[in-house]
N, C-alpha and C positions, 0 to 999 in steps of 0.2 A: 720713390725707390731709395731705398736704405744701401748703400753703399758699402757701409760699415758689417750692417747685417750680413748681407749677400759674402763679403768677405771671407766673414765669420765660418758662415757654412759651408763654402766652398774648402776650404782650409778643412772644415769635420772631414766633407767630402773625400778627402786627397787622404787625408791619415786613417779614414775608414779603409780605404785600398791599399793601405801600407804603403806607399806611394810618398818620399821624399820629393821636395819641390823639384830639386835637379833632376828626378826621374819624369817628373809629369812633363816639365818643359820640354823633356830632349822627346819626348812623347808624342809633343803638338809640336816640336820645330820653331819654339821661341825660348825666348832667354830667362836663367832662375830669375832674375829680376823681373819680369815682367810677371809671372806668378806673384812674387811674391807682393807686388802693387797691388794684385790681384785680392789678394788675401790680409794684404792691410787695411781693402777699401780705399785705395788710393784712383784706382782705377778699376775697368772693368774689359775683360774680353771680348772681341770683336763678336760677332753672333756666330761666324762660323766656328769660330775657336767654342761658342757657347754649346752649340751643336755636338761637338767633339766630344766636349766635358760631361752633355748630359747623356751621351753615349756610355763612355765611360765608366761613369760612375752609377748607370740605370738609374737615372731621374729625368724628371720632365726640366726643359729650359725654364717652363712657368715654377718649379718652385726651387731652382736657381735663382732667377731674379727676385722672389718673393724672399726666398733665404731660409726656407724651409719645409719638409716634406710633406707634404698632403694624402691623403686618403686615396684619392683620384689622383691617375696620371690622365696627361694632356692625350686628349684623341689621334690618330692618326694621319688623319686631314688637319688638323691644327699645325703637328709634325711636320707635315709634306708643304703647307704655307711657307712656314718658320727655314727650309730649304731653300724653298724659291727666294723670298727675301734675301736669305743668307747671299745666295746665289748673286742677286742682282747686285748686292752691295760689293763682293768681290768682284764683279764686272765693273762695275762703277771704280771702284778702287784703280783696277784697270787699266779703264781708257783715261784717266787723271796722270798717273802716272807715264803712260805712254804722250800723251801731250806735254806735261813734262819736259819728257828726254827732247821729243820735238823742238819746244820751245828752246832749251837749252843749248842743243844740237846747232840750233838756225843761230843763236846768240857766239855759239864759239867762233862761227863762220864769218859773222860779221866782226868780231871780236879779230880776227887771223886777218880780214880784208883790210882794217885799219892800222892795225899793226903792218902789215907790209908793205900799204900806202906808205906810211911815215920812213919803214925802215927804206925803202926805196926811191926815197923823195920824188914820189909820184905827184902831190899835192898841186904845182903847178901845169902838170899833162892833162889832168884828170880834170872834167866838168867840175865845179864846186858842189855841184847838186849832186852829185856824186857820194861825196864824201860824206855832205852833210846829211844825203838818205841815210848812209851806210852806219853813221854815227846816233843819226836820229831812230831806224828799228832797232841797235842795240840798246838805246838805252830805254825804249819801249816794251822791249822783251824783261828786260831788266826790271823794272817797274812791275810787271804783267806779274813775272815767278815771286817778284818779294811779298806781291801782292795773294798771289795763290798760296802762297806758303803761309804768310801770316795767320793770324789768328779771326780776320777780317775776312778772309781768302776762305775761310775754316765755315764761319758763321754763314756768307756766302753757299758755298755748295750746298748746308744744311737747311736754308730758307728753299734754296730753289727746290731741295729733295720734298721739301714737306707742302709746296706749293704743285709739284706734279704728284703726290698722292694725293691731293685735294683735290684736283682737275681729272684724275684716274678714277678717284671713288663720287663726282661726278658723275660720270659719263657710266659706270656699272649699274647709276643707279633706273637711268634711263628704262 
């Protein structure tokens, strides 16, 4: 996948509709910037955002991502797939997110329990095993989100996505 290409086209796309980057974004509900990654080949739109675009602009997502129009547009059931995916992927997004705030939520918490331990020189009342839980899940949680967040965290989620389509298209094949 040409990157650069897909860019290219998308960008014909946008000025075929008359359509300034600052219009398209306020459009789909993201930022000129992220268009215009879009259209340097820097980056590429989420599938839903692809969905949107190939709305839009009456072309199929397949010669979006190809980077150029074809004779043939994509079938309708190709279409209605290309949703559900979209779908599942903002689901996914999601519940990621929602674990997240979770994780982070349970981190302030114990984050506030040690702080008040200290600020209330609790340290001698309190079980040691106490503390040292209380100190040891935050720095746990801590670990988990820099871990999630990374780039490692990133690679991760994308191994296991491509490991349950493997195990999904498996089991269809039955």
């Amino acid at each position: 996948m040409n990157q650069q290409k897909i860019g290219a086209f998308m960008r014909e796309l946008r000025l075929d509709k008359g359509l300034t980057q600052e219009q398209l974004a306020e459009r789909l509900g993201v930022s000129n910037r992220s268009v215009s990654r879009w259209e340097n080949g820097n980056n590429l739109p989420d599938l839903s955002l692809l969905l949107e675009l190939a709305r839009l602009y009456g072309v199929g997502v397949d010669e979006i991502l190809d980077g150029n129009r074809k004779e043939t547009h994509m079938d309708e059931q190709t279409a209605e797939a290309i949703e559900k995916v979209a779908d599942y992927a903002n689901e996914e997004k999601a519940r990621f997110k929602k674990t997240l705030r979770g994780l982070l939520i349970l981190s302030l918490i114990m984050s506030f329990a040690t702080v008040f331990i200290g600020v209330f020189e609790l340290e001698g009342r309190l079980p040691s095993f106490l503390i040292g839980f209380s100190n040891g899940v935050n720095l746990g949680i801590f670990i988990l989100l820099l871990v999630l967040l990374s780039a490692a965290g990133t690679k991760f989620r994308a191994a296991k996505l491509k490991l349950l389509n493997k195990i999904k298209g498996k089991g269809d094949s039955k």
